[in-house]
GUKOLDO-779195 format. One record per atom (N, C-alpha, C, O): residue in three letters; x, y, z. Coordinates in steps of 0.2 Angstrom, whole numbers, plus 5000, padded with zeros to 4 digits. Layout:
% GUKOLDO-779195
ALAXYZ...
END
This chain:
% GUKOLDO-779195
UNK500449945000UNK500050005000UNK500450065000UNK500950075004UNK500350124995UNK500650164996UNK500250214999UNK499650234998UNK500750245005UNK500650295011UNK500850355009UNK501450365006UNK500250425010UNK500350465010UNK500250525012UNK499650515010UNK500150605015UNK500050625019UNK499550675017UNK499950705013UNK498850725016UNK498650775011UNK498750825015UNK498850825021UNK498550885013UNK498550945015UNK497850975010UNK497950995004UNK497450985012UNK496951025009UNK496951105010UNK497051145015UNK496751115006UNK496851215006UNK496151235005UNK495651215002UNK496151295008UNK495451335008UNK495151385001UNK495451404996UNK494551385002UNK494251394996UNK493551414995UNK493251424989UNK493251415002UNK492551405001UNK492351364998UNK492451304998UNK491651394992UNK491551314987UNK491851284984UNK491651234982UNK492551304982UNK492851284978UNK493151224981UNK493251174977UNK493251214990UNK493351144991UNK493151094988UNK493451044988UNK492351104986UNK492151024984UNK492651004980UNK492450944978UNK493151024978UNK493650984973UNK493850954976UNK493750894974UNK494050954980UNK494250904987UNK494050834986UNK494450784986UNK493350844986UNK493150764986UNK493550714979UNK493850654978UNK493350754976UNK493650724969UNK494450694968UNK494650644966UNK494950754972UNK495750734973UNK495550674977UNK495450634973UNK495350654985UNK495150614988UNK495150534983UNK495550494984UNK494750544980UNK494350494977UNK494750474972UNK494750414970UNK495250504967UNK495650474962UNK496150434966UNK496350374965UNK496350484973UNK496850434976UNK496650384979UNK497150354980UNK496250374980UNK495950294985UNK495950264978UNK496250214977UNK495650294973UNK495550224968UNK496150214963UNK496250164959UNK496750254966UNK497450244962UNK497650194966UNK497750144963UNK497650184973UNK497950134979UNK498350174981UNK498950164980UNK498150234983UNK498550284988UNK498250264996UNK497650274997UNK498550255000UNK498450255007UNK498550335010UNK499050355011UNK497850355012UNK497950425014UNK498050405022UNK497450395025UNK498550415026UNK498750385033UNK498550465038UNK498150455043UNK498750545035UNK498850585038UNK498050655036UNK497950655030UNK497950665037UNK497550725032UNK497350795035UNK496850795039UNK497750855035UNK497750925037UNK497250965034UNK497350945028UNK496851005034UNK496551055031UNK496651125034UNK496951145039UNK496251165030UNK496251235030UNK495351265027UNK495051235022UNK495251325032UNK494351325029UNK493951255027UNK493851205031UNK493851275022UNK493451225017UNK494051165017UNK493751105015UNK494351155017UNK494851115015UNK494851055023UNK495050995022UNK494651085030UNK494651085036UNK493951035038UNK493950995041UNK493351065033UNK492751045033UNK492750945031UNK492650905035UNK493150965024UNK493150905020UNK493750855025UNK493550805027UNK494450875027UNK494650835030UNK494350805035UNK494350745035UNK493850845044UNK493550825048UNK493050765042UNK493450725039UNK492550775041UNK492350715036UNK492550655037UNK492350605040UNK493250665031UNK493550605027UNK493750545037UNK493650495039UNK494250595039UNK494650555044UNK494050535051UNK494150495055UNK493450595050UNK492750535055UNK492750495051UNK492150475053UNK492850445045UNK492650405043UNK492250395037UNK492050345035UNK492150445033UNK491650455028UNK492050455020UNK492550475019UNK491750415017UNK492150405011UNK491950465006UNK491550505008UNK492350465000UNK492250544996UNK491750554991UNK491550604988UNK491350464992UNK490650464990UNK490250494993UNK489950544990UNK490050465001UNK489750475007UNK489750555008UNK489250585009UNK490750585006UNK490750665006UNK490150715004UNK489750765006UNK490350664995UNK489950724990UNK489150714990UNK488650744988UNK489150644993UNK488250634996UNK487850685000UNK487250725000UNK488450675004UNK488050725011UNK488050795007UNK487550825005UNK488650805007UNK488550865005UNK488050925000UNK487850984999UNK488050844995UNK487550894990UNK486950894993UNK486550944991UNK486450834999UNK485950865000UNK485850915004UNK485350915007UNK486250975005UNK486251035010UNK485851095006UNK486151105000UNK485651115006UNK485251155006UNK485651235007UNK485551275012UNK485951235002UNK486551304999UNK486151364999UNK486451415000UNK485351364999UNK485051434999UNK484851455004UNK484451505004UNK485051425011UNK485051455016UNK485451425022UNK485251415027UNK486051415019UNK486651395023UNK487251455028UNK487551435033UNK487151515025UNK487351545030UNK486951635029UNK487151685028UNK486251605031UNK485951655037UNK485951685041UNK485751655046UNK486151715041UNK486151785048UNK485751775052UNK485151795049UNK485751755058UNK485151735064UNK485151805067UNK485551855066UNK484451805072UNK484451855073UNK484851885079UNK484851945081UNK485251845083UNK485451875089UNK486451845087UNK486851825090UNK486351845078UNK487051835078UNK487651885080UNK487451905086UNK488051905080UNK488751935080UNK488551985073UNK488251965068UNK488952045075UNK489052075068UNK489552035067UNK489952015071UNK489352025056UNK489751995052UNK489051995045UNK488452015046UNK489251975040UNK488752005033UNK488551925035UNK487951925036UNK488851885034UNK488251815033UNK488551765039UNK489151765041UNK487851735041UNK487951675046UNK488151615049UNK487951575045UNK488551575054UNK488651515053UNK488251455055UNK488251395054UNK487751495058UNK487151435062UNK487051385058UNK487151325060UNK486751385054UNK486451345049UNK486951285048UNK486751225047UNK487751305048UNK488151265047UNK488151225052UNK488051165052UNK488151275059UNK488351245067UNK487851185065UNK488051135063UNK487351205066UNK486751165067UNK486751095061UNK486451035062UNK486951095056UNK487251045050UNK487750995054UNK487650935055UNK488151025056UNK488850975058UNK488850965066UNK489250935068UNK488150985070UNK487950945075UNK487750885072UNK488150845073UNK487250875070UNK486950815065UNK487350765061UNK487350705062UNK487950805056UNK488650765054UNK488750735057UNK488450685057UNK489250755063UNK489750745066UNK489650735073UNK490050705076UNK489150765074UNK489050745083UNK489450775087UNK489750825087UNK489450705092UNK490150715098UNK490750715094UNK491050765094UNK491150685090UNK491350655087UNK491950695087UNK491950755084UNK492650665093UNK493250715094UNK493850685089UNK493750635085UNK494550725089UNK494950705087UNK495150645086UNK495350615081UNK495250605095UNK495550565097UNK495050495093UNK495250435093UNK494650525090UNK494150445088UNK494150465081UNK493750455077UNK494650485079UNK494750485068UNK495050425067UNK495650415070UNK494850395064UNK495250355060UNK495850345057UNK496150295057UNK496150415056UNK496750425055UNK496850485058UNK496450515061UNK497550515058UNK497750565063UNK497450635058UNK497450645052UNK497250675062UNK496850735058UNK496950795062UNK496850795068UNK497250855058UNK497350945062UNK496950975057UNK496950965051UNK496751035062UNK496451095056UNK496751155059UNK496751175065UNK497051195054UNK497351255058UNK496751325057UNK496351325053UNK496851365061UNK496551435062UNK496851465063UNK497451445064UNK496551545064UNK496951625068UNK496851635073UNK496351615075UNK497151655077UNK496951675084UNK497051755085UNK497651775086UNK496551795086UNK496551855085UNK496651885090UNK496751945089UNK496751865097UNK496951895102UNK497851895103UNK498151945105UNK498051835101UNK498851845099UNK499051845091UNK499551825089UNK498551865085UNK498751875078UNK499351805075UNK499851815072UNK499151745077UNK499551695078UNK498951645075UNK498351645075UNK499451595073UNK499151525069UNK498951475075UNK499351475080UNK498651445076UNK498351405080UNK498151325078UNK497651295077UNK498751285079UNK498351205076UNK497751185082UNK497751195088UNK497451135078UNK496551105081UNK496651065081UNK496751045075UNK496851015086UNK496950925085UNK496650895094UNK496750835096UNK496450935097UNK496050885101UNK495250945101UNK495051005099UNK495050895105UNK494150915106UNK493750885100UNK493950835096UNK493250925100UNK492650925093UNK492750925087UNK492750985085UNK492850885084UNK492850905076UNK492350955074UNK492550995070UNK491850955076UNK491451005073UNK491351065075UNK490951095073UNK491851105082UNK492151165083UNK492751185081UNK492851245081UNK493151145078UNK493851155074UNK493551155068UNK494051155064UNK493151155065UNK492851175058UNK492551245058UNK492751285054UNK492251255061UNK491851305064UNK492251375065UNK492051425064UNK492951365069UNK493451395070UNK493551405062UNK493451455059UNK493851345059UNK494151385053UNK494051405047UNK494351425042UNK493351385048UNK492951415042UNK492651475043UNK492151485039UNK492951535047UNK492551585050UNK492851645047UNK493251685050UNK492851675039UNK492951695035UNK493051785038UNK492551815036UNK493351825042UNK493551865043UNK492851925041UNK492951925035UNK492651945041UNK492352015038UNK491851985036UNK491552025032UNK491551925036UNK491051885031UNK490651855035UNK490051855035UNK491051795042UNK490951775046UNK491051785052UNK491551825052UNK490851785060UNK491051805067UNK491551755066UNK491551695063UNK491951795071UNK492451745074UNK492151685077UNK491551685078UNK492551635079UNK492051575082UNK492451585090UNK492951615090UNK492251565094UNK492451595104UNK492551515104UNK492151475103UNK493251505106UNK493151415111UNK493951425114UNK494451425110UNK493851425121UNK494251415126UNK494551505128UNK495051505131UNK494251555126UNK494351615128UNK494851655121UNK495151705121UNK494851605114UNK495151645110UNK494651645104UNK494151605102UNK494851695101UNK494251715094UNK494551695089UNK494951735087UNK494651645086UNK494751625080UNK494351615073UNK493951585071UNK494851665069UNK494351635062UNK494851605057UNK495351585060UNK494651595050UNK494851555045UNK495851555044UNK496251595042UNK495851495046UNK496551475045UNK496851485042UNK497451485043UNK496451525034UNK497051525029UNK497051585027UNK497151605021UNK497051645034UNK497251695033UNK498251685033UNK498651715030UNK498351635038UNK499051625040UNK499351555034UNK499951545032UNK498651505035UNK498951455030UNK498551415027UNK498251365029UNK498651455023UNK498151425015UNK497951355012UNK497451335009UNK498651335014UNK498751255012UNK499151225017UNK499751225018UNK498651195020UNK499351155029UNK499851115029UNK499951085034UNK500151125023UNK500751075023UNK501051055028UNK501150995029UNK501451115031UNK501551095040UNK501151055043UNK501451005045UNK500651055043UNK500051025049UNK500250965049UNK500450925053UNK500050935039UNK500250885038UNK500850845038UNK500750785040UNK501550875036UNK502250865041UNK502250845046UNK502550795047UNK501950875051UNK502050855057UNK501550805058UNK501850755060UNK500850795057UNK500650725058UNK500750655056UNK500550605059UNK501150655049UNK501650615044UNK502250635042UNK502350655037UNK503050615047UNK503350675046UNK503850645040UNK504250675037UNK503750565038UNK504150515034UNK503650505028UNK503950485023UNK503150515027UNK502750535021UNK502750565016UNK502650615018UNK502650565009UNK502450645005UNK501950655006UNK501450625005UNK501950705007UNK501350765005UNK501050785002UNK501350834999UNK500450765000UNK500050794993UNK499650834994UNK499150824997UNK499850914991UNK499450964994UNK498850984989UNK498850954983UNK498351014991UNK497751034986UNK497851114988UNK497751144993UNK497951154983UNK497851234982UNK497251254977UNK497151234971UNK496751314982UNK496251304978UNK496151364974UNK495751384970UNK496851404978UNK496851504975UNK497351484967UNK497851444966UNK496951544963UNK497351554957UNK498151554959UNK498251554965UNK498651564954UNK499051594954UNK499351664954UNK499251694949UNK499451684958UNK499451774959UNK499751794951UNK499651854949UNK499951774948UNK500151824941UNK499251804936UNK499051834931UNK498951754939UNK498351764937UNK497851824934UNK497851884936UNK497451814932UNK496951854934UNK496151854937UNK495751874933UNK495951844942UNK495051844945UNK495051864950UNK495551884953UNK494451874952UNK494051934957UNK493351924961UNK492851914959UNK493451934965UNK492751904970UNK492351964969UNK492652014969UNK491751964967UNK491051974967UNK490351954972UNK490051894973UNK490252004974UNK489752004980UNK489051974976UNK488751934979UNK488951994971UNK488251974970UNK488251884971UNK487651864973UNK488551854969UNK488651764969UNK488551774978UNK488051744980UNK488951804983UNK488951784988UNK488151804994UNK487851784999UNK487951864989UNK487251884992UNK486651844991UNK486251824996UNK486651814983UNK486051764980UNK486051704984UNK485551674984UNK486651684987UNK486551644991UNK486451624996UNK486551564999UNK485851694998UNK485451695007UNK484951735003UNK484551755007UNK484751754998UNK484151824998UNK484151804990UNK484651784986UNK483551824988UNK483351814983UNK483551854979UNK483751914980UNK483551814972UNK484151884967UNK483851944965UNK484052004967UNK483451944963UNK482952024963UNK483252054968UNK483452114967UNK483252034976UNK483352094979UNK484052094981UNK484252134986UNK484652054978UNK485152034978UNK485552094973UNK486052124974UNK485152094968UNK485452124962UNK485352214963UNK485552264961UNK484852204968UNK484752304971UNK485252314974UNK485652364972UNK485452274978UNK485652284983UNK486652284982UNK487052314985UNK486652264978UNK487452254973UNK487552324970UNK488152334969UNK487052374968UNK487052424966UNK487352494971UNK487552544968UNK487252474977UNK487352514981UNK488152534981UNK488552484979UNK488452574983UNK489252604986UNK489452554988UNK489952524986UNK489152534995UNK489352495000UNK489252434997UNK489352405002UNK489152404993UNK489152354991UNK489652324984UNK489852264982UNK489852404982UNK490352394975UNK490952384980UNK491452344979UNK491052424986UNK491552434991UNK491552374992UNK492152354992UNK491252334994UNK491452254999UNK491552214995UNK491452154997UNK491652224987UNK491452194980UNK492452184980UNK492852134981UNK492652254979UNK493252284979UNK493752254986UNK494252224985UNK493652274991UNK493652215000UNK493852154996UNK494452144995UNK493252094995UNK493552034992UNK494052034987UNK494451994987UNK493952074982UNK494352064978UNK495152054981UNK495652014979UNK495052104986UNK495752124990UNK496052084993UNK496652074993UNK495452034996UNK495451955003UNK495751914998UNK496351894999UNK495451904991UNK495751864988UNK496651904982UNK496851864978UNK496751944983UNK497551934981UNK497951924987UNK498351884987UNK497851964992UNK498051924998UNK498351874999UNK498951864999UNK497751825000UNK497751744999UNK498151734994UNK498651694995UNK498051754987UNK498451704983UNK499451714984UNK499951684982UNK499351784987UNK500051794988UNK500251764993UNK500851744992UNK499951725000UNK500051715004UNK500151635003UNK500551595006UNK499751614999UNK499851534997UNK500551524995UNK500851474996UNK500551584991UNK501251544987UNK501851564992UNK502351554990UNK501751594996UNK502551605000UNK502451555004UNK502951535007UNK501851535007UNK502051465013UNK502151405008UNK502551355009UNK501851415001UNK502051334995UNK502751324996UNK503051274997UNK502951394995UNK503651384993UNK503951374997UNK504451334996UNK503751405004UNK504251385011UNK504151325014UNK504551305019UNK503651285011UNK503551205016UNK503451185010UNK502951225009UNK503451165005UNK503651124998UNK503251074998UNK503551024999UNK502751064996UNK502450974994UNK502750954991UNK503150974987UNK502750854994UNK502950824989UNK502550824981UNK502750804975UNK502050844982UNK501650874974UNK501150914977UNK500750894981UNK501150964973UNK500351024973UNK500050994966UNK500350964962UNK499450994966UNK498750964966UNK498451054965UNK498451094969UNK498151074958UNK498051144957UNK497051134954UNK497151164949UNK496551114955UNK496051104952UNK495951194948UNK496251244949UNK495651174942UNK495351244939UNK494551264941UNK494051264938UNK494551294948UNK494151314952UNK494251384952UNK493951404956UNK494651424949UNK494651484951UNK494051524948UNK493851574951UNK493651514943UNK493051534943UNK492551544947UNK492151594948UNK492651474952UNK491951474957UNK492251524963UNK492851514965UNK491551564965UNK491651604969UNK491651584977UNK491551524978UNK491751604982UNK491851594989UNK491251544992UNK491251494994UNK490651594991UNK490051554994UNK489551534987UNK489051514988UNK489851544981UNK489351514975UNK489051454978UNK489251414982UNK488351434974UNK488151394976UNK488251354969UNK487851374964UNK488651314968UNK488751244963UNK488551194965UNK488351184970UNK488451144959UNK488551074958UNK488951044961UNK489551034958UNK488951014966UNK489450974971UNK489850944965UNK490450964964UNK489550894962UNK489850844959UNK490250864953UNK490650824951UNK490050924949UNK490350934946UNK491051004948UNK491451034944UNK491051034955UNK491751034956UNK492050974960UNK492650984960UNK491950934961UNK492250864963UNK492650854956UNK493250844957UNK492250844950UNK492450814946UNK493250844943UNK493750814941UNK492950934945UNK493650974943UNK494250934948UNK494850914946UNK494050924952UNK494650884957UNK494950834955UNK495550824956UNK494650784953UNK494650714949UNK495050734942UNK495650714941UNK494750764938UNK495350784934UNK496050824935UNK496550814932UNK496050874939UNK496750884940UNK497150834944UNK497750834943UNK496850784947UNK497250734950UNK497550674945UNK498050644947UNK497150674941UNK497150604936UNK497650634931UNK498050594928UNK497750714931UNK498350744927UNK499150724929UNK499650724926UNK498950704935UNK499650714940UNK499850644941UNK500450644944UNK499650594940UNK499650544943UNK500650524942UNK501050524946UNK500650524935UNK501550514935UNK501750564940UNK502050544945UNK501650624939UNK502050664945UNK502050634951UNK502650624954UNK501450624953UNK501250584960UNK501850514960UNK502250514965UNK501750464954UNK502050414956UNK502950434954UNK503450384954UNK503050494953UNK503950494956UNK504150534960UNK504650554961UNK503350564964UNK503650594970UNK503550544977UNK503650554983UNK503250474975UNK503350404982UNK504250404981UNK504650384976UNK504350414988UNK505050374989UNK504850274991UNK504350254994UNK505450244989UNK505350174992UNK505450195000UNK505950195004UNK504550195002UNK504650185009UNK505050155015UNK505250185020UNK505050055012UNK505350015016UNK506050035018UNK506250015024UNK506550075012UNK506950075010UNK507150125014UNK507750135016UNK506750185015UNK506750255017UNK507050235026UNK507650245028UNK506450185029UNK506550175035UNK507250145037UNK507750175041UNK507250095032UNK508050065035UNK508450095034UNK508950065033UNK508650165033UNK509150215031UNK509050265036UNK509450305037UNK508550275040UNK508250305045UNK508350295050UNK508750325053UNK508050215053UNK507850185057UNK508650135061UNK508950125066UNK508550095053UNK509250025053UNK508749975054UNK508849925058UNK508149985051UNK507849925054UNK506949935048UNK506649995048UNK506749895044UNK506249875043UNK505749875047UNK505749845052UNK505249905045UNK504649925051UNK504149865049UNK503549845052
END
């Protein structure tokens, strides 16, 4: 069996490619031993290592009900859109269901805004370390668990290749990146992330507004950030292969086709597979050069 370690990166919808990388590697005979995420990428690993396969992922997932997934409750936190709908989903998922009971070893990283500092999640609730780091800055409240405010991980790190390191430190690493390439070019737009709680007639008024072109221009902002930010932690912790899906069209909170951005994933993965197969080192051979001894 070939062993290896993933790192999923953040993306909002665009994770569902996720499932798709997933699923080419189980069906190549990749043993996925370790699996770190980030955001969306955090969602999908909590999932996979409770046990859910990337059939099971894209099942659950597509029956949720995307036009009222992040409403704004009435006694929420200021923030533009809500998380309850999710909380209240990934009670139902995931339950009690803590780290210590994954199938495989599994971290999700977040921010900590009271020390401006990176935060890994690897004991408690799976479905509080999701929550944490899917908590998009200026879109989302912060999430509160143990006296710090945390939101989304991939202000600091995009793609958790560390995370994954440290949970598999003899492993490759197969990362998933879901931001364009900064010399790219794309742009977030509010109206996809408005139609996505409030009916488009009053979505499309409401996009008209100053403050609405401004929070247009905002994201546009979050995401060069991010893509600058991706590639200086790429470059600085190195996968054994980046994994790049063509998602950069779909927007933050768009509402898609599960199955077909999985599919995107599925195909960039199936692009890779040679690359994949000369970045396994001969494991056995690793150890006894390590160790002096066959495990």
């Amino acid at each position: 069996m070939k062993k290896i370690a993933v790192a999923l990166g953040g993306g909002g919808a665009r994770g569902n490619a996720h499932i798709g990388v997933l699923r080419v590697l189980e069906r190549e005979g990749y043993q996925i031993s370790a699996i770190a995420g980030t955001s969306f990428g955090a969602l999908v690993a909590a999932f996979y290592a409770a046990g859910h396969s990337p059939d099971e992922i894209e099942d659950l997932f597509s029956k949720v009900d995307q036009n009222k997934l992040y409403e704004l409750g009435l006694r929420a936190n200021p923030s533009l859109l809500g998380l309850g709908k999710v909380s209240e989903w990934l009670d139902e998922m995931l339950g009690e269901k803590t780290f210590s009971e994954t199938r495989i070893p599994c971290a999700i990283t977040a921010v900590d805004l009271n020390c401006n500092c990176e935060v890994t999640l690897n004991s408690g609730l799976l479905k509080n370390a999701v929550l944490a780091s899917i908590a998009i800055p200026g879109v989302f409240p912060p999430y509160e668990m143990d006296d710090r405010h945390l939101v989304d991980g991939g202000v600091l790190n995009p793609v958790p290749v560390s995370l994954a390191r440290e949970l598999a430190s003899k492993l490759p690493v197969v990362a998933v990146a879901l931001a364009a390439p900064l010399s790219s070019t794309s742009a977030y737009y509010l109206p996809a992330s408005l139609s996505a709680v409030m009916p488009s007639s009053i979505a499309r008024r409401i996009t008209r507004l100053n403050v609405s072109q401004a929070m247009s221009i905002f994201l546009h902002f979050i995401d060069i950030s991010n893509r600058a930010i991706t590639e200086l932690r790429l470059e600085k912790d190195s996968p054994d292969l980046l994994i790049r899906p063509a998602v950069g069209q779909i927007g933050l909170l768009d509402r898609v086709v599960i199955a077909d951005v999985a599919r995107l994933g599925e195909e960039a993965t199936e692009a890779l597979l040679p690359e994949l197969k000369k970045a396994m080192r001969p494991q056995g051979l690793f150890d006894i050069l390590i160790n002096g001894k066959r495990k």
